[in-house]
C-alpha atoms as an extended CHARMM CRD file, in Angstrom:
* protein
*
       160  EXT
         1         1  UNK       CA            116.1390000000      171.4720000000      -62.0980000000  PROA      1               0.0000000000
         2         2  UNK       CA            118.8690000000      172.6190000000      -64.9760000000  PROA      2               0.0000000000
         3         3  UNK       CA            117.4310000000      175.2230000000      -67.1290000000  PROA      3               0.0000000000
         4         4  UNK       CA            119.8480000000      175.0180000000      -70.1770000000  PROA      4               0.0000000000
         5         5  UNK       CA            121.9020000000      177.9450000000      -71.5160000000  PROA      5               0.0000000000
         6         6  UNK       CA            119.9310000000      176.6610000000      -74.9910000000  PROA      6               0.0000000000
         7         7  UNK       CA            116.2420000000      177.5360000000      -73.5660000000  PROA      7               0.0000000000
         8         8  UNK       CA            117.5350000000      180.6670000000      -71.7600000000  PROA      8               0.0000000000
         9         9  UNK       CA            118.8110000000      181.7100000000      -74.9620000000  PROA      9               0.0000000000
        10        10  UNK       CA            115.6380000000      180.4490000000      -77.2410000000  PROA      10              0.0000000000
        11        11  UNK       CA            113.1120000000      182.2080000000      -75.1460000000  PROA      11              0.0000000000
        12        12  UNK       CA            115.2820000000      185.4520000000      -75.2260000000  PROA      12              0.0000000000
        13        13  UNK       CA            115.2100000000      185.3820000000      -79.1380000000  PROA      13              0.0000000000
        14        14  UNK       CA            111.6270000000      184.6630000000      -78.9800000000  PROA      14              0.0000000000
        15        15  UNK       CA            111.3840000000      187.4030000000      -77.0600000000  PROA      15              0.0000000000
        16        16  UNK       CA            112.6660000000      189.8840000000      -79.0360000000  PROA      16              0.0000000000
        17        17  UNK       CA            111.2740000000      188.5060000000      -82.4350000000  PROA      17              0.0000000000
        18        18  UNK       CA            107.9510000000      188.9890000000      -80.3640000000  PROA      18              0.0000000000
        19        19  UNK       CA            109.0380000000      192.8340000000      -79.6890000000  PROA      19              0.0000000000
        20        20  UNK       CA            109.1340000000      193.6170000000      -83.5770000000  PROA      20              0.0000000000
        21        21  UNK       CA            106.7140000000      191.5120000000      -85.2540000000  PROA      21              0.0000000000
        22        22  UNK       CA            105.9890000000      193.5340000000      -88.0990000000  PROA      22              0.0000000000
        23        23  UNK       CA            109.7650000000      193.0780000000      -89.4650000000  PROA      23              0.0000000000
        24        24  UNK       CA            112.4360000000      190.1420000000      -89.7660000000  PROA      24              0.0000000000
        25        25  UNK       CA            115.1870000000      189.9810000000      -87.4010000000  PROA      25              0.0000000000
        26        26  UNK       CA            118.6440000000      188.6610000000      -88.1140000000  PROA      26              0.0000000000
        27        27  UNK       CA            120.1110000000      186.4810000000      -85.8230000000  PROA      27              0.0000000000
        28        28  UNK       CA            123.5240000000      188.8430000000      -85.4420000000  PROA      28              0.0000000000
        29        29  UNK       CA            120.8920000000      191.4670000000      -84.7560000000  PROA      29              0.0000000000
        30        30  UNK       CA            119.0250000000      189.1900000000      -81.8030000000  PROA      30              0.0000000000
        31        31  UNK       CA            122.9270000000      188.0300000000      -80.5400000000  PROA      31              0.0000000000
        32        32  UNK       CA            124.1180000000      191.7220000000      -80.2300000000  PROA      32              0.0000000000
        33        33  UNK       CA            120.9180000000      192.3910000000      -78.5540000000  PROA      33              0.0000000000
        34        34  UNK       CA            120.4960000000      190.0720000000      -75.7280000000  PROA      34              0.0000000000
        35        35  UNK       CA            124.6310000000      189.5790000000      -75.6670000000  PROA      35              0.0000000000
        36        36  UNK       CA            123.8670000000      185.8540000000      -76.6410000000  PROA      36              0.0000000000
        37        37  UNK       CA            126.9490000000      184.2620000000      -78.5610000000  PROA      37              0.0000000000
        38        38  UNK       CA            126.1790000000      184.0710000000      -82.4820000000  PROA      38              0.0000000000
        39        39  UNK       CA            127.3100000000      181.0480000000      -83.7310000000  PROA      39              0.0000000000
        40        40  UNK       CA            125.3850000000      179.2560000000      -80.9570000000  PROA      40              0.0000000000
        41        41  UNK       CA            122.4060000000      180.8610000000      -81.6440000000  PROA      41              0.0000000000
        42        42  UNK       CA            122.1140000000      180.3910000000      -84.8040000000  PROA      42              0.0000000000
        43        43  UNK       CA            122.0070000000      176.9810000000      -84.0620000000  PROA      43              0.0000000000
        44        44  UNK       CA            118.9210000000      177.5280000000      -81.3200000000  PROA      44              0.0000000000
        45        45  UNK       CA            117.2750000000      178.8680000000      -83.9830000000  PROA      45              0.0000000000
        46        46  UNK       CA            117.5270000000      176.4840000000      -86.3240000000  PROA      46              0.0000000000
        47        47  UNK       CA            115.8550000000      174.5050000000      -83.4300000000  PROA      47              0.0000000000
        48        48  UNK       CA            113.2330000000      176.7820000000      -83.0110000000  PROA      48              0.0000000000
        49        49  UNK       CA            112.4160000000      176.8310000000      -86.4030000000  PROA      49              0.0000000000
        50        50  UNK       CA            112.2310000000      173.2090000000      -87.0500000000  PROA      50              0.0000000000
        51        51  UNK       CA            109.8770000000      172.7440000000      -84.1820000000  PROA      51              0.0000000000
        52        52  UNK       CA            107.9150000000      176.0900000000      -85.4930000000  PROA      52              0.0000000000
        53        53  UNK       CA            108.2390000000      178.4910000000      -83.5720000000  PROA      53              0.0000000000
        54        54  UNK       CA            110.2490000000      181.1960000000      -85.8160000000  PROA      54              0.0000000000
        55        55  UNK       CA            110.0900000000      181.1980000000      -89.4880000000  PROA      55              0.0000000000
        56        56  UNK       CA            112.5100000000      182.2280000000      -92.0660000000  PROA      56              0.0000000000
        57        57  UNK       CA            113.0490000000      184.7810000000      -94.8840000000  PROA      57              0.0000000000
        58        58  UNK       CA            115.8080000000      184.5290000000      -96.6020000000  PROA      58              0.0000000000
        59        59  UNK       CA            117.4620000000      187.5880000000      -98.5570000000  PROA      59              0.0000000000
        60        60  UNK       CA            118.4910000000      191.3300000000      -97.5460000000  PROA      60              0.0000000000
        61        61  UNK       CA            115.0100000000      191.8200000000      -96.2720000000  PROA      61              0.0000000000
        62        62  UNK       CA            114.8470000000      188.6540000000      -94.4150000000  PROA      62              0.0000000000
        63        63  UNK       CA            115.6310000000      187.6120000000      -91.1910000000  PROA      63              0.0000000000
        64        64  UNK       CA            112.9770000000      185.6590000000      -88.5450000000  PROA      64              0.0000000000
        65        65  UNK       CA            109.8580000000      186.1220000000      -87.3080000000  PROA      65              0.0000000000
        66        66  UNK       CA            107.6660000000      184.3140000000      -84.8010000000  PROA      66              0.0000000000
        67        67  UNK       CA            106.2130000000      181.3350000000      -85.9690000000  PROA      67              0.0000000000
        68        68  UNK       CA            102.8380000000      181.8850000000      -84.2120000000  PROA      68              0.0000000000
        69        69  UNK       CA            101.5070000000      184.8830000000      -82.3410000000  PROA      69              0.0000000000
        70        70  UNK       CA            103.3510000000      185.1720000000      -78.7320000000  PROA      70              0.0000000000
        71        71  UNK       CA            100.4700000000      184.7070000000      -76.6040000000  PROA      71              0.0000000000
        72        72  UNK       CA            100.3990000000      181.0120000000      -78.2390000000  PROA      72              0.0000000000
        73        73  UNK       CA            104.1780000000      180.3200000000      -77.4000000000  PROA      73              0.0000000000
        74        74  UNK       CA            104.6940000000      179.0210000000      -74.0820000000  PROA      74              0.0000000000
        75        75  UNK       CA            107.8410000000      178.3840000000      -72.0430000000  PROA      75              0.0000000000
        76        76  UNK       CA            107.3070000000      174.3870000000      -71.8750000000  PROA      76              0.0000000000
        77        77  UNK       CA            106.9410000000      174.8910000000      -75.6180000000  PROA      77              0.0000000000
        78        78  UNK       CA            110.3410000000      176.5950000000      -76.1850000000  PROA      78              0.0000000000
        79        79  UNK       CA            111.8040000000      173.9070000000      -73.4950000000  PROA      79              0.0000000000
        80        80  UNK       CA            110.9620000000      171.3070000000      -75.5850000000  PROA      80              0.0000000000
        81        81  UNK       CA            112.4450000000      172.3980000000      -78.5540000000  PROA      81              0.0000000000
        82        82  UNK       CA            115.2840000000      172.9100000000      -77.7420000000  PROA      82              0.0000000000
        83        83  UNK       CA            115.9380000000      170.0300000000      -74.7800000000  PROA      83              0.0000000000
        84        84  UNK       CA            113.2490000000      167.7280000000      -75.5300000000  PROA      84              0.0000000000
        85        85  UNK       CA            112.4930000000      165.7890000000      -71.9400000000  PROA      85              0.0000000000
        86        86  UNK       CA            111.6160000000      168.8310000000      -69.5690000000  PROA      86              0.0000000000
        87        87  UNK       CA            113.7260000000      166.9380000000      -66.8410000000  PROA      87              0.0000000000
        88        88  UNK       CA            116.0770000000      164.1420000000      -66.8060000000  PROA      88              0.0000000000
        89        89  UNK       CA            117.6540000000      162.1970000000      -64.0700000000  PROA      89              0.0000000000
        90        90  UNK       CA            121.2230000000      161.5770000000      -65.3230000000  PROA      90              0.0000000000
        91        91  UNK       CA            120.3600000000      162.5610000000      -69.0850000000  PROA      91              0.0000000000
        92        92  UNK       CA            117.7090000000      159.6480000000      -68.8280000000  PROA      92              0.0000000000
        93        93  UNK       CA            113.9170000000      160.4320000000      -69.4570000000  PROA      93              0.0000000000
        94        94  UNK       CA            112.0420000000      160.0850000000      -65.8580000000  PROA      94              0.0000000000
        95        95  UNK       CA            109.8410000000      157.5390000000      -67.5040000000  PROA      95              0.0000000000
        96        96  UNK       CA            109.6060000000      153.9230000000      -66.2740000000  PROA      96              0.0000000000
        97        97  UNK       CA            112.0980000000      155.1680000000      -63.0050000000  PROA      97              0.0000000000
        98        98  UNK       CA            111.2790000000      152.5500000000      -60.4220000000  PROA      98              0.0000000000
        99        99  UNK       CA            113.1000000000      152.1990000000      -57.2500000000  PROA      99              0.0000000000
       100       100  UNK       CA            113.3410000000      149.2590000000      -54.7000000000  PROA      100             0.0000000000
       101       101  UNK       CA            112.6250000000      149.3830000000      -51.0400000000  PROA      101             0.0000000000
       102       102  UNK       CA            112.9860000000      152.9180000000      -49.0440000000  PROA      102             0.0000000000
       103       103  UNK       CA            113.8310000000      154.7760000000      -52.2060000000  PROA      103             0.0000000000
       104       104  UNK       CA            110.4690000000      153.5500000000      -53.4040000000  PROA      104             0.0000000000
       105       105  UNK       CA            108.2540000000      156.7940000000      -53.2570000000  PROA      105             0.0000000000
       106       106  UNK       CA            111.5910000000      158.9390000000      -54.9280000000  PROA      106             0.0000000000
       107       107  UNK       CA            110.3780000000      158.3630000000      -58.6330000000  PROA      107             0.0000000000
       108       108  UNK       CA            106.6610000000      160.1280000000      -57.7890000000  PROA      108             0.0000000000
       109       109  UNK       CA            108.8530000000      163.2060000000      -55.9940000000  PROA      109             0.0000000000
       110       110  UNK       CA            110.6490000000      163.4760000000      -58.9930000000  PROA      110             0.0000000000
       111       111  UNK       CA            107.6120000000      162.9460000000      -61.4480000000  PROA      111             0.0000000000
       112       112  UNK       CA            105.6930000000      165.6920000000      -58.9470000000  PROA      112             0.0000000000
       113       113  UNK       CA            108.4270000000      168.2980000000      -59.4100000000  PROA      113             0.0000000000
       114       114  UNK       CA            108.3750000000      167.7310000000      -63.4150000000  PROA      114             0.0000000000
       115       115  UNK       CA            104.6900000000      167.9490000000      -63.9000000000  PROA      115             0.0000000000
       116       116  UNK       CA            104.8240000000      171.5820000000      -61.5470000000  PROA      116             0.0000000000
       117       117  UNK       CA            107.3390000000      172.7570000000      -63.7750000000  PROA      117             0.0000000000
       118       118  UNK       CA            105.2060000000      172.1670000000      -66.8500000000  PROA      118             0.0000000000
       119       119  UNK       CA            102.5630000000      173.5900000000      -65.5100000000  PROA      119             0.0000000000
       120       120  UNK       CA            104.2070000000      176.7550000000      -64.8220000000  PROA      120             0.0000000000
       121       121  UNK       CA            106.1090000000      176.6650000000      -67.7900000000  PROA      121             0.0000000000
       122       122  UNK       CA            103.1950000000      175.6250000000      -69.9910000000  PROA      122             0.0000000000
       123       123  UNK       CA            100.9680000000      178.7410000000      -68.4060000000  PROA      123             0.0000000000
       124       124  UNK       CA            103.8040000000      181.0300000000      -69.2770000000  PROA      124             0.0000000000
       125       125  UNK       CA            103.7290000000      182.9070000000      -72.6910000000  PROA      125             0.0000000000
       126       126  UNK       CA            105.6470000000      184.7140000000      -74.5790000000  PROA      126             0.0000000000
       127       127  UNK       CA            102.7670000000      187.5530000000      -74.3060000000  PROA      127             0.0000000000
       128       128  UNK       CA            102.4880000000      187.0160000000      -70.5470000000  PROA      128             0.0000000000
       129       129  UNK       CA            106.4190000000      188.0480000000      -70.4040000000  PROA      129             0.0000000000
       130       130  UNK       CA            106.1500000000      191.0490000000      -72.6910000000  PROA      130             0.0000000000
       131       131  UNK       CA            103.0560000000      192.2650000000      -70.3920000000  PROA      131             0.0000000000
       132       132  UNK       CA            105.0910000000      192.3670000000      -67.2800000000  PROA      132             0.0000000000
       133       133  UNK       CA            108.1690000000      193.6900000000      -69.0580000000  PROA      133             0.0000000000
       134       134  UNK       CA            105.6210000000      196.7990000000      -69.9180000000  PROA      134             0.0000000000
       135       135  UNK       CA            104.3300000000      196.4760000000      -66.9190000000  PROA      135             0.0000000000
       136       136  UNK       CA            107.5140000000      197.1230000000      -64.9280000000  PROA      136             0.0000000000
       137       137  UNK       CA            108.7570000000      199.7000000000      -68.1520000000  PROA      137             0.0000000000
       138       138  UNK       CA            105.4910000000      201.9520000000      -66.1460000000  PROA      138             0.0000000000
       139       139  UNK       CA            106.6450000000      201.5430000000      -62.8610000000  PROA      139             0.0000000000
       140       140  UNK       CA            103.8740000000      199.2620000000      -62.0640000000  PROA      140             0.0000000000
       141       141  UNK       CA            103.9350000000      196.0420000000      -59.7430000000  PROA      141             0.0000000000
       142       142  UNK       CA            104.3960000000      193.1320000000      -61.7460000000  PROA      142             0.0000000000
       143       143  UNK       CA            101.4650000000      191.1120000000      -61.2930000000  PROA      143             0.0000000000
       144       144  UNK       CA            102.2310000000      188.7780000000      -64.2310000000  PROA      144             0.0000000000
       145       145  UNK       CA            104.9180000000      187.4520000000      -62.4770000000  PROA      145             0.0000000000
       146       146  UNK       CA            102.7410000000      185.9510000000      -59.9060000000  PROA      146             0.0000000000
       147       147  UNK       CA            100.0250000000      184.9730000000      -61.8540000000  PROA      147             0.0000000000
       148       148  UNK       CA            100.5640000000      180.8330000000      -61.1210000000  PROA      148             0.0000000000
       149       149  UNK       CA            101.9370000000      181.8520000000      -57.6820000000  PROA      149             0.0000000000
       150       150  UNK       CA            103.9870000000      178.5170000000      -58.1660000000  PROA      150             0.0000000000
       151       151  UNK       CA            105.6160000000      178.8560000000      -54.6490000000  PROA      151             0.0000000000
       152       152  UNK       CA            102.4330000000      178.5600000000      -53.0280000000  PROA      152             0.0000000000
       153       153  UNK       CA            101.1400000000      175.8480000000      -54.9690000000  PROA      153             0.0000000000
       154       154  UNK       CA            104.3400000000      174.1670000000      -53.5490000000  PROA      154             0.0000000000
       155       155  UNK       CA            104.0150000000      174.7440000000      -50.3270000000  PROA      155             0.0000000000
       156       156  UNK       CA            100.4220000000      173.5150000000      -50.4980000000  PROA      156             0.0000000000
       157       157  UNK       CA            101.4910000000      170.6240000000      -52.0870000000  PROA      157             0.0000000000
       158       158  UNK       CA            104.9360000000      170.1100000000      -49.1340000000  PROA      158             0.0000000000
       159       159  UNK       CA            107.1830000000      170.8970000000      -51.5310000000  PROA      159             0.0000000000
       160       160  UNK       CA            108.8770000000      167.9310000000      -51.5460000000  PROA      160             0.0000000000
C-alpha cells in the first residue's frame, strides 16, 4: 500500500489545526511547522476544504480551522480527500478486478487488504492521535496506538 506524500501531509495539517482550535492557522504557519513545502500545501488544503474538513477565514485574522471537531475526522476520511480510491492497482479503482484461472482468488486478497486498511484508517481520529501524542508528551505507554491491534487482526486473518 502507497500512502501519498498528499495524505501524510493533510493529516499533519489537520493535526495541528486540531492543536489550536480556538484560533485560525495560516497555511505558511502549518508549512513552517511540520516542514511541509508551502505551495503544495496550500493546494492539500484547498482539498481538505472542499471535502470539509478545514474551513476558511479570510483576512489578517483569518487563517483555517477544522471543519468538524477532531474526534469526528478520521484517517480514511482525510485519505479520501485527498486520493479518492483508498487503493488502486495500477491507478485503477479495485472494483470489477476479475482474474482468469490460478490468479483467480488475487482480486479478494487485494479487496481483503483494502477493506483492513479502512478499517484501521476509518477507527483512527484525529482525537485518537492527539491522545497518544499527550500520552507519550507524559512519558506514558502509548496505548492508543494499539487500540485496533491491526497486526493481530492480520495474522488472525493469514495475512495474506
Amino acid at each position: 500500500m502507497h500512502i501519498s506524500a498528499k495524505a501524510d501531509y493533510a493529516t499533519r495539517a489537520l493535526l495541528e489545526l486540531a492543536c489550536e482550535p480556538a484560533r485560525p492557522l495560516t497555511c505558511e504557519a502549518i508549512a513552517s511547522s511540520q516542514q511541509i513545502p508551502f505551495r503544495f500545501l496550500k493546494s492539500v488544503v484547498g482539498e481538505l476544504r472542499r471535502a470539509g474538513l478545514v474551513r476558511s477565514q479570510r483576512g489578517c485574522e483569518g487563517g483555517y480551522w477544522l471543519g468538524r471537531p477532531a474526534a469526528e475526522i478520521t484517517l480514511l476520511d482525510v485519505a479520501r480527500a485527498v486520493d479518492g480510491e483508498l487503493i488502486t492497482l495500477r491507478s485503477e479503482p479495485l472494483a470489477g478486478l476479475d482474474y482468469p484461472g490460478p490468479a483467480s482468488g488475487l482480486p479478494g486478497v487485494w479487496h481483503r487488504i483494502e477493506a483492513e486498511a479502512a478499517a484501521i484508517l476509518g477507527g483512527t481520529t484525529l482525537a485518537t492521535l492527539l491522545a497518544a501524542t499527550a500520552t507519550d508528551a507524559n512519558g506514558d505507554k502509548n496505548t492508543a496506538e494499539h487500540e485496533h491491534a491491526p497486526g493481530e487482526h492480520l495474522s488472525r486473518q493469514g495475512a495474506a
